[in-house]
N, C-alpha and C positions, 0 to 999 in steps of 0.2 A: 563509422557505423557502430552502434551499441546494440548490443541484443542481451533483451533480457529475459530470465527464463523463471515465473513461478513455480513454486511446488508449497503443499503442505495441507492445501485444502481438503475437504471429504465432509463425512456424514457424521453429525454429533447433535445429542440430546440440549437438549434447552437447557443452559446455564454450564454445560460444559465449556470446555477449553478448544481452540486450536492454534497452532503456530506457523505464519505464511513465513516462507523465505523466495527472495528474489534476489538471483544470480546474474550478475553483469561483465559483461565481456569488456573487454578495452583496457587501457593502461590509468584511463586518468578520472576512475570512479568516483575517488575524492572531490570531485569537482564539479559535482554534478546533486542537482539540488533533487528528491526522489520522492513521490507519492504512490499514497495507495489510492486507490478508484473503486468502488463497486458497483455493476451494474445486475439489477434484478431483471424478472423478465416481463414487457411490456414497459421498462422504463428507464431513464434517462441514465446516462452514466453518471454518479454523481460522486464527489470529493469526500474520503474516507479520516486520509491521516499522512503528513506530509513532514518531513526532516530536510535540516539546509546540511552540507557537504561535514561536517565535523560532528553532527549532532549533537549542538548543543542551541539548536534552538528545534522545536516538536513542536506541531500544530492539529488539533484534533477537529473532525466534524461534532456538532453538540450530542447530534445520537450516539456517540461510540466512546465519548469524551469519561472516563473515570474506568471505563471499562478495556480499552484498549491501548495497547504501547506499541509505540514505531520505535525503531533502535537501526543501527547500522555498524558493519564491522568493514572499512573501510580498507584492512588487509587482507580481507577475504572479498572482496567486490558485491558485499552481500545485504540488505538493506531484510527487518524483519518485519512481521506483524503481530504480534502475541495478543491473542483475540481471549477474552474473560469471560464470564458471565456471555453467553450467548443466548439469542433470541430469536425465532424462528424471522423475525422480521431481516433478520442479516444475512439469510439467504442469497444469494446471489454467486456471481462470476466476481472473483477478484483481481484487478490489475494492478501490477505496479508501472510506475513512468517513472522516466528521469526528465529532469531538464538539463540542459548544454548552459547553467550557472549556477554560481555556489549557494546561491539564497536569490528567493521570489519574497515580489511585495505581496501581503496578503490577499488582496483581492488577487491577485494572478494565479496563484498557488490551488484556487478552490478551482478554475476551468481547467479544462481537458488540452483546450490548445497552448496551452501555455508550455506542454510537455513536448519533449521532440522524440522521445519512443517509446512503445510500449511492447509487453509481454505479451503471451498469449491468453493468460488470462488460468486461474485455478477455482475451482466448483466449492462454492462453501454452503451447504445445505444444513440447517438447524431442525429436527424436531417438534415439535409439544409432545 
């Protein structure tokens, strides 16, 4: 069983910063392939920004893509979000998941079920 715990979301102006972190329980974090998810409200959960077990390979949605960096610190069990430039449009609940492998093929990587656990989820609310 993996549990994973967000923090870092809250309330910031348009074009501000914020920084997600997602804490993972277990011994064999490295191993485990990790996305971010955000779901607004009224609408679908959908595929953020995902990293394979060593982070060297980062994979972005095109909305978030220049603007956002996935990072992971693999001796703290810790997987990041560092959000840039923000837009009231990225509003939303953010999740991270892991999968139970060290790298997804692309197309698997962007669905939900592809993950075998998620967070509880952290509040990212953006301004104008």
């Amino acid at each position: 069983q993996v549990q994973l715990v967000e923090s870092g979301g809250g309330l910031v102006q348009a074009g501000g910063s914020l920084r997600l972190s997602c804490a993972a329980s277990g011994p064999t974090f490295s191993r485990y392939f990790m996305g971010w998810f955000r779901q607004a409200p009224g609408k679908e959960r959908e595929f953020v920004a995902a990293i394979n077990w060593n982070g060297g390979g980062t994979y972005y949605a095109d909305s978030v893509k220049g603007r956002f960096t996935i990072s992971r610190d693999n001796a703290k069990s810790t997987v990041y979000l560092q959000m840039n430039g923000l837009k009231p449009e990225d509003t939303a609940v953010y999740f991270c998941a892991s999968a139970n492998s060290i790298r997804l093929p692309m197309g698997a990587m962007l669905t939900t079920r592809s993950y075998d656990y998620w967070g509880q989820g952290t509040q990212v609310t953006v301004s104008s």
